[in-house]
C-alpha positions in Angstrom: 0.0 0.0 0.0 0.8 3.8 -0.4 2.5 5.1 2.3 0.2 5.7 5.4 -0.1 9.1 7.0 2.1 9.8 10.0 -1.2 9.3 12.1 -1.9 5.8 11.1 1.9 4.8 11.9 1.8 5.5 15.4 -0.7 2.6 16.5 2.0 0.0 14.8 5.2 1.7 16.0 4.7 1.8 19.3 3.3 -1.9 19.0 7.0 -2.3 17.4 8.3 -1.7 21.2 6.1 -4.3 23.0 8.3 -6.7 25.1 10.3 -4.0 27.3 13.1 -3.8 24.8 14.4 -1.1 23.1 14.6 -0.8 19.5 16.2 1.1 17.4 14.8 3.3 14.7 15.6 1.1 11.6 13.8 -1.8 13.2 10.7 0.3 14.0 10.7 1.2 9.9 10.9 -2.9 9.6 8.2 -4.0 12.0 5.7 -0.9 10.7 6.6 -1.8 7.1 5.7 -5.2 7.9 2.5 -4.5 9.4 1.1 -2.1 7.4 2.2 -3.6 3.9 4.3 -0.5 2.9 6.8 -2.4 -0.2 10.3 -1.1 -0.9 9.1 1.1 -3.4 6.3 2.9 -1.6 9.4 3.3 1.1 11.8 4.9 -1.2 9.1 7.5 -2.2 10.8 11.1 -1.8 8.8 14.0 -0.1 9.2 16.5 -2.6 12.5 18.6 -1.1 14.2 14.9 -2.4 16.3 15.2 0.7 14.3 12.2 2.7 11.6 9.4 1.9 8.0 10.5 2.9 8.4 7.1 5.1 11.0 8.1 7.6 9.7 11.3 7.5 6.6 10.0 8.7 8.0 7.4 11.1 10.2 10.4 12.7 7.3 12.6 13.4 5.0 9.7 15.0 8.1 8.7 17.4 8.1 12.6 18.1 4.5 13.1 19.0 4.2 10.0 20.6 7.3 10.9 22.9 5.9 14.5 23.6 2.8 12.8 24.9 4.9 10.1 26.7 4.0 7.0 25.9 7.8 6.5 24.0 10.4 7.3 25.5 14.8 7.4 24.4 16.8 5.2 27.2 19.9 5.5 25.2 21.3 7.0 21.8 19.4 6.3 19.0 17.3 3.6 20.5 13.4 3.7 21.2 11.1 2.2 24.7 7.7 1.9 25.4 6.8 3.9 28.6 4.3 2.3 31.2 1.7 4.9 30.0 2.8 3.8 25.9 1.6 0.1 27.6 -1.5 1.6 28.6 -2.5 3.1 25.7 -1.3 0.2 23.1 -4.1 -2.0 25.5 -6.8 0.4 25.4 -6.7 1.3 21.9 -6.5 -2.1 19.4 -7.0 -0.1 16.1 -5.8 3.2 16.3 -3.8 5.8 18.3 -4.0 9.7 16.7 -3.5 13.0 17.7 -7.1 13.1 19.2 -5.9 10.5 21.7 -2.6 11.9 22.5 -4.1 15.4 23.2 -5.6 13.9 26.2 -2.2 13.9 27.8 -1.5 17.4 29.6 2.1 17.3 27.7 1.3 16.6 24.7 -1.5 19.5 25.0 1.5 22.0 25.8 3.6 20.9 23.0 0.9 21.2 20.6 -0.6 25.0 22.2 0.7 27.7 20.0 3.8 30.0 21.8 2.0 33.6 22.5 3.5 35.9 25.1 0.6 37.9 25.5 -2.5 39.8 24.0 0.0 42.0 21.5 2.4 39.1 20.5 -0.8 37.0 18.9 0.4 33.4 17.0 1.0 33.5 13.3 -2.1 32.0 11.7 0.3 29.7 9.8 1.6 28.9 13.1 -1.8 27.8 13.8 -3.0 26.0 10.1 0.4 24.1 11.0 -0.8 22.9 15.0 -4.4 22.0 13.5 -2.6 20.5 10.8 -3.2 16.3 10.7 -0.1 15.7 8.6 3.8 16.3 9.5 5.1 19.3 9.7 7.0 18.6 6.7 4.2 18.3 5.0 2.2 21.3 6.2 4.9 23.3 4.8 4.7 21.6 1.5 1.4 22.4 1.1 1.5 26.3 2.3 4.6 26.4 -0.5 2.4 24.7 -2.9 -0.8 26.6 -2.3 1.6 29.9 -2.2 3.0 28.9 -6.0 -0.8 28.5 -7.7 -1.3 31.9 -6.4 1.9 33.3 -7.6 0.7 31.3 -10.9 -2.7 32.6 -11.3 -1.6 36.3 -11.0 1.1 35.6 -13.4 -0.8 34.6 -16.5 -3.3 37.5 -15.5 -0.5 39.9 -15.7 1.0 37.9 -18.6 -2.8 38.7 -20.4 -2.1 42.7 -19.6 0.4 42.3 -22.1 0.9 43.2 -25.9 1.1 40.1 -27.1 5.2 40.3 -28.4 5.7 40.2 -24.3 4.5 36.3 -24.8 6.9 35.8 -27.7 10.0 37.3 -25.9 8.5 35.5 -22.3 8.7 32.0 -24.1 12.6 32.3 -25.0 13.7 33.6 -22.1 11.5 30.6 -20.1 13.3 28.1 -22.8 16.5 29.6 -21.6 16.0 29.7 -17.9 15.2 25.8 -18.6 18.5 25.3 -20.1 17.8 25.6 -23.5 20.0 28.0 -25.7 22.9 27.9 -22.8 23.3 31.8 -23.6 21.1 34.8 -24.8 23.3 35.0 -28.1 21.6 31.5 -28.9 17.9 33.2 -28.9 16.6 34.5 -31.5 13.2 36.3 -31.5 11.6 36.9 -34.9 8.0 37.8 -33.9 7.3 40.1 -36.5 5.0 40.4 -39.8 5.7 38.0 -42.0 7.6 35.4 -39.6 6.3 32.3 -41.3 4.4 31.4 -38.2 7.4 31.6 -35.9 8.3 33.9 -33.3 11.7 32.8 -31.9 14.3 30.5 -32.7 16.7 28.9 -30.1 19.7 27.4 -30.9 21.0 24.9 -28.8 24.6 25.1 -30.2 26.7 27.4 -32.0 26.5 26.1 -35.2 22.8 26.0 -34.9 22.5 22.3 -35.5 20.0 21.6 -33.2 17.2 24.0 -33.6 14.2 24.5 -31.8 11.2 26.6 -33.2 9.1 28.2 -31.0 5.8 29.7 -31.4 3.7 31.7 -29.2 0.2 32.7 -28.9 -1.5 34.7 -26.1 -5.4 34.3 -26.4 -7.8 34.5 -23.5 -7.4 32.0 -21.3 -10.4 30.1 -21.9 -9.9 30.2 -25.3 -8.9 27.1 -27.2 -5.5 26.1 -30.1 -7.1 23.8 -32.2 -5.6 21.1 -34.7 -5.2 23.8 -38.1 -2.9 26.2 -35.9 -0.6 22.9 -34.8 -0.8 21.8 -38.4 0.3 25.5 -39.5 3.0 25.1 -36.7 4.5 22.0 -38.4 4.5 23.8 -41.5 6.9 26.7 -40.3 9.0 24.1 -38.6 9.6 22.2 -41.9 10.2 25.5 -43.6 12.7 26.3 -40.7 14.1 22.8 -41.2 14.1 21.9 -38.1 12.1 18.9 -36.8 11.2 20.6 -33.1 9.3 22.9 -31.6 7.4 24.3 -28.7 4.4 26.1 -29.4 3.2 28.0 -26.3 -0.5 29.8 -25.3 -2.0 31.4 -22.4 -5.3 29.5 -23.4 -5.7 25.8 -24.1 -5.0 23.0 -26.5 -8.2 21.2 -27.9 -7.8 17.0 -27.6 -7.2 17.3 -31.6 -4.6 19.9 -31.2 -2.5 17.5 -28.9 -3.2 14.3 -30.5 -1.6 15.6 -33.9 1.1 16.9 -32.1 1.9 13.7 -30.6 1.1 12.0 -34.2 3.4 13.8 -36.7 7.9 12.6 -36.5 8.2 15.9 -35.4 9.0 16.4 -31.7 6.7 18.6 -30.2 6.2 20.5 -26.8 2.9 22.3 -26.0 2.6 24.3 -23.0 -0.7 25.7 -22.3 -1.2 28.8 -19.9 -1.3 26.8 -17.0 1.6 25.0 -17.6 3.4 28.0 -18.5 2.9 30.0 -15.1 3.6 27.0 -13.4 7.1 26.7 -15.0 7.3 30.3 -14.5 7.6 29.7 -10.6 9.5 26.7 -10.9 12.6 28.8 -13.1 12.5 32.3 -11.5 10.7 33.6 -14.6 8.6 36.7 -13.5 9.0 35.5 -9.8 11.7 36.2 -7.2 12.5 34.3 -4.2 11.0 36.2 -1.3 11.8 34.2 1.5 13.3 30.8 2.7 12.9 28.8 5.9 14.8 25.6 7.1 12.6 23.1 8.6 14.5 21.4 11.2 13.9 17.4 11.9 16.0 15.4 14.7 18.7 13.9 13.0 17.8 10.2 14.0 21.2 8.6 11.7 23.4 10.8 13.9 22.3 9.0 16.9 22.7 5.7 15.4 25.9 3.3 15.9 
């Protein structure tokens, strides 16, 4: 199965400490693997920072709310111990052990109560989306980051709209470029003008210009759709280019008939519709600036380990 939430884990890690010995965190990942089916690949799964598997993640932060309500406790470096309380609770609760349980401990209510000095030092509200979170912290922060980038999306293509349309043409190289495509600016070429045989920038991918890449660009409203004859027209200024790829991008949409042709003809072709666009827009640093960062710090469990 996919990997559980951090929630479900906790019931079978702590029963991964019944006997009274300690064990260490690589065999609570076994014995929780075991018992909830969780296969090798499911356990390599990468949150998406890539710098840890969404399973130890999750294990990590079940052993950390489960020891800040104490039923787990450390006895020694790197290894894990059911507390008499853990004993209790792994009894009285067959299926399932949660937050909701563990907020019935007086500790656990602490660590969980947002830090506010007083009536002019109020929490952060993401501070508080993050405490009434269900997930892992990790997690929580993934998803503010994500839900920040659509936002930073959707205002993008509406400011992208404001624009003559020649912004679109010169905003499509230099995405192609931030990409890695083109290496330098002397290896773009925009040719939007009158007359451009249906495209409005080359890129050249070395200096010779041996491996050329046509690109076209469109902006229409964004509900409005590229159908197959514009694709086909596309192909036909590629050929005349003589070059056999392209990327043709549009702040609207590509009909099912648009994108099956493109997939159809030798050529190799790349359509990126308006949404797709804005989205690479965040991704590259097109348009966007970093505003801030934040490190998300985690116990280091392998530093503890023999």
């Amino acid at each position: 199965m996919a990997v559980p939430d951090f929630q479900t884990i906790m019931r079978p890690a702590l029963a991964a400490l019944e006997g009274g010995k300690p064990r260490s965190l690589s065999e609570i990942r076994a014995s929780v693997a075991d018992a909830l089916e969780v296969d090798e690949d499911d356990q390599a799964q990468l949150l998406p920072s890539g710098k840890q598997t969404t399973y130890s993640n999750r294990i990590a932060w079940a052993l950390t709310h489960m020891t800040k309500a104490g039923l787990v406790s450390r006895p020694a470096r790197a290894q894990y111990a059911l507390t008499p309380r853990g004993e209790e609770v792994l009894a009285k609760n067959p299926q399932r052990v949660d937050m909701t349980l563990l907020f019935t401990f007086p500790e656990y209510q602490a660590f969980r109560t947002p830090k506010t000095s007083s009536p002019d030092d109020p929490a952060d509200p993401a501070d508080e989306a993050i405490t009434a979170s269900e997930i892992s912290p990790s997690e929580a922060v993934g998803q503010l980051v994500r839900a920040a980038d659509a936002a930073v999306a959707s205002e993008l293509l509406e400011r992208v709209l404001a624009q003559p349309p020649a912004f679109l043409e010169r905003l499509a190289l230099r995405l192609l470029q931030a990409m890695g495509y083109g290496g330098r600016e002397s290896l773009t070429e925009h040719t939007g003008k009158p007359g451009d045989a249906g495209l409005n920038g080359l890129v050249r991918q070395d200096a010779l210009g041996l491996e050329l890449v046509g690109v076209q660009a469109k902006r229409y409203d964004k509900s409005a759709t590229v159908n197959r004859p514009e694709i086909q027209a596309f192909v036909g200024a590629l050929q005349g280019a003589q070059t056999s790829r392209g990327v043709f991008v549009t702040t609207g949409r590509y009909s099912p008939g648009a994108r099956q042709f493109a997939e159809s003809v030798a050529m190799r072709l790349v359509l990126i519709d308006g949404l797709e666009l804005t989205r690479l827009m965040v991704r590259y640093n097109v348009g966007t600036s970093v505003r801030e960062t934040f490190d998300l710090k985690q116990v280091d469990e392998e530093f503890f380990e023999e």
